[in-house]
N, C-alpha and C positions, 0 to 999 in steps of 0.2 A: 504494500500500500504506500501510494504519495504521501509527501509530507504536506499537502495541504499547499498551501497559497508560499510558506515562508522562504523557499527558495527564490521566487519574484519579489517579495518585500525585499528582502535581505540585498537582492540586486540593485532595487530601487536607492534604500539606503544608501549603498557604496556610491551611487553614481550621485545622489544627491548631494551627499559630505562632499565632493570633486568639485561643485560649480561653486564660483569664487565672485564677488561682487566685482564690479570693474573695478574701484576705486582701490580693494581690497591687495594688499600686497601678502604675496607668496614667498617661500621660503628660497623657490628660482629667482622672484626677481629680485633681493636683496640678501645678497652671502659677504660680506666684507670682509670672508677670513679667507675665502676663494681668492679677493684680488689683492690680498698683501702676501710678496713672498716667504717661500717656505725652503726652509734648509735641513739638510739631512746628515748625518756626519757618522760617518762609517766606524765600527767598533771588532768587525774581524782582524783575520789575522793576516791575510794576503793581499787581495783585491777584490772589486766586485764592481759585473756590470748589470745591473737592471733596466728593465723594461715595463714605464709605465701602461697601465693599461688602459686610463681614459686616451693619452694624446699618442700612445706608442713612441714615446720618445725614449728616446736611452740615455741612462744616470751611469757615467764612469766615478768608481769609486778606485782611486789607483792604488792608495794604502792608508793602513788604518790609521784614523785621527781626519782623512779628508771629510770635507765636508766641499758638500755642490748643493747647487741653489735647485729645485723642485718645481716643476709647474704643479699650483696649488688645485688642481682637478687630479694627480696623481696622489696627493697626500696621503689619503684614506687607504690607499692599497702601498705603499710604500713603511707605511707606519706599522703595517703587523710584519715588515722582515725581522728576525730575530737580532743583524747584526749592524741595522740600522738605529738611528735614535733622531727625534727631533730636535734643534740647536737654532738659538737665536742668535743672530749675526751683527 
């Protein structure tokens, strides 16, 4: 047996929370941690080169102690390497 109506409520719901007033500001249109950069400074023991995966850009880390600047849409997936660490510049 259906579960009744709550499959199409429950649809309606999601899609309703979704519509945003014009005037209303979202969390895409104002990130200001997005546009200040972002540094990363290397803590292994050799070298390392990464591969962000919002812009596919690539982070040479030549040895350990460097630090290189980060485009901040790679932040979030750069921040769980184990041998990486966040560093203000």
């Amino acid at each position: 047996m259906c579960c009744g109506n709550k499959r199409a409520q429950l649809s309606q719901t999601i899609q309703a929370s979704q519509v945003h007033e014009p005037g209303e500001r979202t969390s895409l249109q104002h990130q200001p941690e997005r546009d200040s950069p972002v540094y990363f400074q290397y803590i292994g023991k050799t070298g390392l080169t990464v591969m962000g995966p919002m812009t596919r850009k690539f982070y040479r880390f030549d040895s350990p102690g460097a630090v290189v600047e980060v485009d901040p849409k790679d932040r979030r997936a750069l921040a769980v390497v184990s041998a990486l660490r966040p560093v203000r510049k």
